[in-house]
C-alpha positions in Angstrom: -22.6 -23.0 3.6 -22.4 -19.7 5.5 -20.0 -18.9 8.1 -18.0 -16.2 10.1 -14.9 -16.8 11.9 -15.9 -18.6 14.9 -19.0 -20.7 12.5 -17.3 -22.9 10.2 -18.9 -25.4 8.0 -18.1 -29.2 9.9 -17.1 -31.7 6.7 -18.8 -35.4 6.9 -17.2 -37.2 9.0 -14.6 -34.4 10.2 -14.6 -32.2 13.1 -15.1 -28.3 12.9 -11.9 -26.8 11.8 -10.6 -23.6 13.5 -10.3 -20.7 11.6 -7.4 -19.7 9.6 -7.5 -16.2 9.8 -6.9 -16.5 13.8 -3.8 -18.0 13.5 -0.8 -15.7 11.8 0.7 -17.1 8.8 2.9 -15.7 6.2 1.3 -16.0 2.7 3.5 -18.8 1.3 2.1 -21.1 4.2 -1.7 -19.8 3.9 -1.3 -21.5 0.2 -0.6 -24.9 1.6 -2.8 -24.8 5.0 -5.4 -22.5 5.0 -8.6 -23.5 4.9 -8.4 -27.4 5.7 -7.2 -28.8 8.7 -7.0 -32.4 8.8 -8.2 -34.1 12.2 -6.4 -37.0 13.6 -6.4 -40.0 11.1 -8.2 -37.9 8.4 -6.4 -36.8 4.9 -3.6 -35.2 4.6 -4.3 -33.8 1.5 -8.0 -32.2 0.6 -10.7 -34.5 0.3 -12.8 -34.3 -2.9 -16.1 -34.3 -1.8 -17.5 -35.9 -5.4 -21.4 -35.4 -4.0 -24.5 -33.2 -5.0 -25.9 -33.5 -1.8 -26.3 -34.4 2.1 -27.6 -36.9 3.7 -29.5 -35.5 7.2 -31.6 -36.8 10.0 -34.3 -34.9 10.7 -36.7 -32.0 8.9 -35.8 -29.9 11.3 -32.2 -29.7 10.9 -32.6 -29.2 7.2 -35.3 -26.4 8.0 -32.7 -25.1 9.8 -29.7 -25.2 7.2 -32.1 -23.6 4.3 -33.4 -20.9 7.2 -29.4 -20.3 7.6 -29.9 -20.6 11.1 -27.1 -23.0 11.3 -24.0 -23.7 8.9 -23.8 -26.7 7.0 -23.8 -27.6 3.2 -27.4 -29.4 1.7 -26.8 -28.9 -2.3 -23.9 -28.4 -4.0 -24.7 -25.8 -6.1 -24.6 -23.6 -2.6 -22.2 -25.0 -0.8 -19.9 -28.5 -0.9 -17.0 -29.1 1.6 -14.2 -29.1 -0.8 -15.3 -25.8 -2.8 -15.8 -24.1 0.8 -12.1 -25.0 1.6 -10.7 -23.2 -1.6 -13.2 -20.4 -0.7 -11.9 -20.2 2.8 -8.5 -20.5 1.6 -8.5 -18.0 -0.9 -10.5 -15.7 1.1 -7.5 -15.8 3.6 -5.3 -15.2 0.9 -6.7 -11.9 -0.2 -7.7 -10.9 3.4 -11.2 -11.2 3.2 -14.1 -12.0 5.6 -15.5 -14.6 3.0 -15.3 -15.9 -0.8 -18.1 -17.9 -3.4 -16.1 -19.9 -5.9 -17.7 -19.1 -9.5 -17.2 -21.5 -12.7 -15.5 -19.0 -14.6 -13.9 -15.5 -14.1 -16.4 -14.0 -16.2 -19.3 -15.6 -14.0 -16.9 -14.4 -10.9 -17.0 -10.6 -12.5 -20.4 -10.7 -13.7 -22.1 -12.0 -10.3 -19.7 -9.4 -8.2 -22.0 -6.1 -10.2 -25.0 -7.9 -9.9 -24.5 -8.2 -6.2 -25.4 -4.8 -6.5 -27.0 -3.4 -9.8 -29.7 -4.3 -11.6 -32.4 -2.6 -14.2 -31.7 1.0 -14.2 -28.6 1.1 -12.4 -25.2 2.5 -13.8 -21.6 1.6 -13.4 -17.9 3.0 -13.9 -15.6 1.0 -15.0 -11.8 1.3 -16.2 -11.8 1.3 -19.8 -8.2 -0.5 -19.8 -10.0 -3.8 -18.7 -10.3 -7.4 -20.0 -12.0 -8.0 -23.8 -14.3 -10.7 -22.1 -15.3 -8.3 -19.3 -15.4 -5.2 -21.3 -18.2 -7.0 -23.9 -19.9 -7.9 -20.3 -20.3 -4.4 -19.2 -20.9 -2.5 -22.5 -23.2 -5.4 -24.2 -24.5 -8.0 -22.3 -24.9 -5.3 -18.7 -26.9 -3.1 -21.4 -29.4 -5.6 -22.5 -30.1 -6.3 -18.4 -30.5 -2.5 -18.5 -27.6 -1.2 -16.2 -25.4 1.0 -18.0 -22.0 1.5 -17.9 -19.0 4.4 -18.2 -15.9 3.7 -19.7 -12.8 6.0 -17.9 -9.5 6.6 -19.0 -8.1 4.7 -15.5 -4.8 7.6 -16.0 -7.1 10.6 -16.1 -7.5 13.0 -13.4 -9.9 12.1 -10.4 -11.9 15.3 -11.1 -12.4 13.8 -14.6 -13.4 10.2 -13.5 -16.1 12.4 -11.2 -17.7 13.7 -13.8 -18.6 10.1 -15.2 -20.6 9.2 -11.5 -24.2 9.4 -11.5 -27.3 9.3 -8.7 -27.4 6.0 -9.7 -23.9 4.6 -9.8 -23.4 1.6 -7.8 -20.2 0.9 -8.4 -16.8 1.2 -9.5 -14.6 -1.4 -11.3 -11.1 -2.0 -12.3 -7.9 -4.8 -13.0 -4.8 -4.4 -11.1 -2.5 -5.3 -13.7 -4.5 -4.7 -17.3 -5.3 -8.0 -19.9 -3.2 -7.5 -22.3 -2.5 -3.8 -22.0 -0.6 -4.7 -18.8 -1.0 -1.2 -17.4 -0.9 -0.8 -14.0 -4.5 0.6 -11.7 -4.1 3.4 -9.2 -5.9 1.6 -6.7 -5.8 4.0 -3.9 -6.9 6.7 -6.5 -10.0 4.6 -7.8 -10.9 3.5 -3.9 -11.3 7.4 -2.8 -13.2 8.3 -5.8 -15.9 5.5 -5.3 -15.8 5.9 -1.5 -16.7 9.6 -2.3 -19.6 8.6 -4.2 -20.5 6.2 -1.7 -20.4 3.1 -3.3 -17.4 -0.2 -3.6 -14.2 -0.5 -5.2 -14.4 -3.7 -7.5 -11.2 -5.1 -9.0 -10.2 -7.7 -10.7 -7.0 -9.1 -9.5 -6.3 -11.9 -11.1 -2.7 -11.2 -13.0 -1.3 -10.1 -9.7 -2.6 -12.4 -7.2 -2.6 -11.8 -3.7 0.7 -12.8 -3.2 2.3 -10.0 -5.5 -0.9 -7.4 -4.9 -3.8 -7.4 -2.0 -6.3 -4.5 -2.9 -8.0 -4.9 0.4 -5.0 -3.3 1.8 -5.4 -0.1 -0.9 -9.2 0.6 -0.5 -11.0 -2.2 -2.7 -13.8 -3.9 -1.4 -14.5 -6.2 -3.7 -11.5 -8.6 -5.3 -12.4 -10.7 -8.1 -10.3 -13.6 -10.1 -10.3 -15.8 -13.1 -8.3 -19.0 -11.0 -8.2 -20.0 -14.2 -5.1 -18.1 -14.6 -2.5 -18.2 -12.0 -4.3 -19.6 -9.2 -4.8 -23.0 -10.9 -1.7 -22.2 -13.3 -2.0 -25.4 -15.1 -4.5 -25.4 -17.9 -6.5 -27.4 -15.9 -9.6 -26.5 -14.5 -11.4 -23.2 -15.7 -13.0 -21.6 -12.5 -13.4 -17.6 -10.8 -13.9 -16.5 -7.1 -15.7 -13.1 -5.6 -13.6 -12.3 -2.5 -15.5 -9.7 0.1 -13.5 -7.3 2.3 -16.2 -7.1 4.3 -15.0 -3.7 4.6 -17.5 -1.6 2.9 -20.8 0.1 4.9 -23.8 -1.5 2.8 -26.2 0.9 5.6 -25.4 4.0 3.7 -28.3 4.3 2.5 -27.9 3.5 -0.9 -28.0 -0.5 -1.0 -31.4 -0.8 0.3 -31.2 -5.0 -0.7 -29.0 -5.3 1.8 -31.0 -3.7 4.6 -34.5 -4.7 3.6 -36.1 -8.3 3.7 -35.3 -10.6 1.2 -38.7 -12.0 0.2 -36.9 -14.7 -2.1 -35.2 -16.0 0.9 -37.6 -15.7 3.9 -37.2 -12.7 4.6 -33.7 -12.0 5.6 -32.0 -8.9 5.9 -28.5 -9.3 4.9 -26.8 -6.9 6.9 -28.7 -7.4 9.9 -28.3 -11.4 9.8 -24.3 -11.5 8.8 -23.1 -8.1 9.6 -19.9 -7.6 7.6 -20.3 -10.6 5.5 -23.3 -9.3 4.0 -22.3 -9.1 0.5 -20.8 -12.4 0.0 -23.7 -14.1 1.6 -26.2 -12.3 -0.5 -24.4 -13.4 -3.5 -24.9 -17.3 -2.6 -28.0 -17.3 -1.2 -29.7 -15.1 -3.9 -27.3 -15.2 -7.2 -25.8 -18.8 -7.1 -28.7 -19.9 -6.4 -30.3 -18.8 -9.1 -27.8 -18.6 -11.7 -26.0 -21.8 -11.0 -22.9 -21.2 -12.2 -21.1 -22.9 -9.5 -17.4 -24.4 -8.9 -17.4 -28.2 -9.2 -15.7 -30.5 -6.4 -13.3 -31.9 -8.3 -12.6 -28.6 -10.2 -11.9 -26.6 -6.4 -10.1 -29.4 -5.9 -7.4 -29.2 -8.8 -7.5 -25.1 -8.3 -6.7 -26.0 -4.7 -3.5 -28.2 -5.7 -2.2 -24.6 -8.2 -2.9 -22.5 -5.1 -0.4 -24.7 -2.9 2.3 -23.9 -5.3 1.4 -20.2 -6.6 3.9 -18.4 -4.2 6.8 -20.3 -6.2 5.0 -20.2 -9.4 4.6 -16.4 -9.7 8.3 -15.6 -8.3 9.9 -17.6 -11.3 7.1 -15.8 -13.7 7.9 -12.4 -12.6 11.7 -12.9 -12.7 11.7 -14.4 -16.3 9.1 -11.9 -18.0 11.4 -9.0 -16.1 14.0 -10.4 -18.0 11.7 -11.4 -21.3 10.5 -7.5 -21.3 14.2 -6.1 -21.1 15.4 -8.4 -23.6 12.8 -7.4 -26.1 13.1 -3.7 -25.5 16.6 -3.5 -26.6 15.8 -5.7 -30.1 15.8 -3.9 -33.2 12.4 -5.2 -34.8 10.8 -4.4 -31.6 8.4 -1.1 -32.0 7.5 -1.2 -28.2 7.1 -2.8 -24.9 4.8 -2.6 -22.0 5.7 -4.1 -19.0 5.6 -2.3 -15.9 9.1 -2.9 -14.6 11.5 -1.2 -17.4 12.5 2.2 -16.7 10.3 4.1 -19.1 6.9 2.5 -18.3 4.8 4.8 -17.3 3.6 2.4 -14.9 7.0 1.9 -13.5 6.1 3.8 -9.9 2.8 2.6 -9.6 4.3 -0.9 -9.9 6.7 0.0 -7.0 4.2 1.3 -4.6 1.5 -2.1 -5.6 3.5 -4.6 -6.8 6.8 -4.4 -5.3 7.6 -8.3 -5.4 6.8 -8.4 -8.9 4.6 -8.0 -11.4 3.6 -11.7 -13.0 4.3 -13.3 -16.0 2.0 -11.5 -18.6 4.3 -8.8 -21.5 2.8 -7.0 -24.3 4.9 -5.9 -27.3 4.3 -4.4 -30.8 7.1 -5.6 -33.9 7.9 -3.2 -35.7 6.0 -4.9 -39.0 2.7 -4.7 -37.4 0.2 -7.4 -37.8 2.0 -9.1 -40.5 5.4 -9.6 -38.4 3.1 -10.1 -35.3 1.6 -13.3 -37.4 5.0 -14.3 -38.3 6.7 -14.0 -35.3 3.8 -16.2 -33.7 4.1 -18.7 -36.7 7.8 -19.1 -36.3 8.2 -20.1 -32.3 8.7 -23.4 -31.3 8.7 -24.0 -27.6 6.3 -21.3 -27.3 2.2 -22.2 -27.8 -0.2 -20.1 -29.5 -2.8 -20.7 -27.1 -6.4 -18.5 -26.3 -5.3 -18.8 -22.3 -2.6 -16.4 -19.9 -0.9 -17.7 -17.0 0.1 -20.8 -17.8 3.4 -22.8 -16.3 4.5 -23.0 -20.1 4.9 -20.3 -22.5 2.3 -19.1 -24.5 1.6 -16.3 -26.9 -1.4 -14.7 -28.3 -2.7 -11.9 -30.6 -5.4 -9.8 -28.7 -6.8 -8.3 -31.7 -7.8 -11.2 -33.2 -8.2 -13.2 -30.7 -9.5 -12.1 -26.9 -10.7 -8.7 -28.2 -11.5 -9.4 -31.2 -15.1 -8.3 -31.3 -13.9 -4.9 -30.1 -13.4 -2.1 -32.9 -9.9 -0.6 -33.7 -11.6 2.9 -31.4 -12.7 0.3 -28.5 -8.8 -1.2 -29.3 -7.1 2.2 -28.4 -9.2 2.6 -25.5 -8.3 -0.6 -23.5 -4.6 0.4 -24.8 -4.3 -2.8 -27.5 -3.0 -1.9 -30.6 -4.1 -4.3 -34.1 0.0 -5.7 -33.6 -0.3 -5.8 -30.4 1.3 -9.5 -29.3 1.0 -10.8 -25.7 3.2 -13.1 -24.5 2.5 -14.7 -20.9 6.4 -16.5 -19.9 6.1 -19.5 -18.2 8.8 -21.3 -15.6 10.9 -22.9 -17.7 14.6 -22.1 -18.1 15.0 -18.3 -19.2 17.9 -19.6 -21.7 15.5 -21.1 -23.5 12.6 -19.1 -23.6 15.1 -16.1 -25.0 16.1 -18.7 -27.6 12.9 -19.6 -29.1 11.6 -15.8 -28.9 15.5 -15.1 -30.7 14.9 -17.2 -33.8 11.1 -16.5 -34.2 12.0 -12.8 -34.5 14.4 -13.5 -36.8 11.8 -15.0 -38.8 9.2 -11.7 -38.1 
């Protein structure tokens, strides 16, 4: 359940694997091997692991495991051998000292804050973030009594000062904005909450680490919805927390970290994993209590996406490139944002964070508003109208009815959605006929 780089969890039946991160790898083969290493006469492919528990011999070995004395997995809901893999994997991926696999990228997002903040507490947080996660923060954050401030992500850093408190415990952020698809100044956000003394959160789940790794910016914290382009399937709905292990949790300031644990015997965090504090705390403390854990089978499926994301978001970011030039230069097209055409304002950004691409994901407005955004929608054919992003196939969605629709048309303009706003996430398949289908449904808008 726990581990460091030379502790690693031994499967049934399997012998101790040697950690990934020690041997150097280039990304595209991380995705197929890290994290499981088949012994001699074992799978090939990742074992699912389809068990609550673990059968052990003794009392005092279980003692042990529970005291996290010694690695090992005892309950599913903490640990499980397939789940641990993806974990591993992914945390190798965004080069991190540890990940916890989360059932859904708003669990993911939700346990990474309350890793940290609790009653009386206050965060800052990018206003151009996420519907789901911007009702997290302002509603449900509230009603657990940590508060939140909303900052324009493009505003000067002595303006985004001026929203940090004695009690901020963190700062939050998406590298590539859902749907607004505006790009985060990660360095920028990293040296403001480093000034304050507290962690860099953000959510990276548009770019992946293969087109964007924050670690190497200043984050601390990396969150995704796998749901999204790590599985990339429709398959399996899932989220991970990835640690940096970067940040200093002995500044003072994160006093659970640094004091005993009295819901889990006592242990100090910092003291008894060093710079895998924060990732352990959220297992042992938040999973455990909030359950809302990765299944087998679900790591699993996410695990077979991951194999093939390297390919996957290469052929997405080449087709939207083309998808977003396209539209810009049709005549019943008001506006695009994507952060690759040469009058996005996110254009340099883009070059300095994403320069192998910037995924799949548009946003464009019609020049008819809602009404041509509706029939535009209506009228494609290959295309689905689908509540889901990231998806091998095309699909389309409108965020103002849809994803953000519980924000209202002032909470709209602040995460940059407009009410005609239509976001279009282009899949693999041929670009020929992905301009087709988008051709005759805006002759129909």
């Amino acid at each position: 359940m726990t581990r460091c780089c030379n502790k690693t969890p031994i499967p049934a039946g399997g012998k101790a694997r040697t950690c990934v991160r020690s041997v150097p790898m280039k990304i595209e083969t991380q995705c197929l091997y890290a994290g499981y290493t088949p012994g001699n006469g074992q799978p090939q492919t990742l074992p699912i692991y389809q068990s609550t528990t673990f059968k052990y011999e003794s009392t005092e070995q279980v003692s042990k495991l529970f005291d996290l004395q010694e690695a090992g997995f005892f309950y599913t809901r903490l640990g499980n051998p397939t789940v641990d893999a993806v974990e591993q994997k992914i945390a190798t991926l965004e080069g991190g000292v540890g990940a916890l696999c989360t059932a859904s990228g708003q669990a993911a997002n939700m346990l990474a804050v309350l890793n940290i903040a609790s009653a009386g507490d206050h965060i800052v947080s990018s206003s151009n973030i996420y519907g789901g996660t911007l009702n997290l923060f302002a509603v449900t954050l509230k009603k657990l009594g940590i508060d939140v401030t909303f900052v324009d992500p493009e505003a000067q850093a002595d303006e985004i000062q001026a929203a940090f408190r004695p009690n901020t415990r963190a700062m939050f952020g998406e590298t590539i904005a859902n749907p607004s698809i505006a790009v985060l100044d990660i360095e920028k956000f990293a040296a403001i909450a480093h000034t304050n003394g507290v962690p860099l959160i953000v959510d990276n789940t548009f770019a992946t680490p293969v087109l964007c790794r924050p670690f190497e910016f200043g984050a601390d914290i990396v969150t995704h919805s796998t749901t999204k382009y790590m599985d990339g399937h429709a398959l399996q709905m899932g989220g991970v927390v990835v640690d940096s292990g970067n940040f200093d949790w002995t500044n003072g300031r994160f006093p659970e970290f640094t004091e005993p644990d009295e819901s889990y015997h006592g242990t100090v965090y910092t003291r008894d994993f060093g710079n895998m504090a924060y990732i352990a705390k959220a297992r042992v403390q938040l999973m455990r209590d909030m359950g809302v854990c990765q299944t087998p089978f679900g790591a699993f499926l996410i695990n077979q996406g991951l194999e093939t994301l390297p390919l996957r978001i290469e052929r997405h970011s080449q087709n939207a490139n083309t998808v977003a030039h396209w539209l810009a230069r049709h005549d019943k097209v008001e506006s695009v944002s994507y952060p690759t055409l040469e009058n996005s304002p996110y254009r340099e950004l883009a070059a300095k964070y994403l320069p192998k691409g910037c995924s799949g994901v548009i946003s464009f407005v019609l020049k008819g508003g809602r009404e041509a955004g509706a029939r535009f929608i209506d009228s494609l054919k290959m295309a689905s109208l689908l509540v889901h992003v990231a998806d091998i196939r095309t699909c389309v969605l409108h965020p103002a009815s849809s994803t953000h629709r519980q924000l209202n048309d002032e909470q709209l303009a602040s995460a940059g959605i407009s009410p005609g706003m239509v976001r279009l996430s282009v899949g693999i398949e041929n670009i020929d006929d992905i301009l087709a289908d988008l051709d005759q449904a805006l002759a129909n808008a």
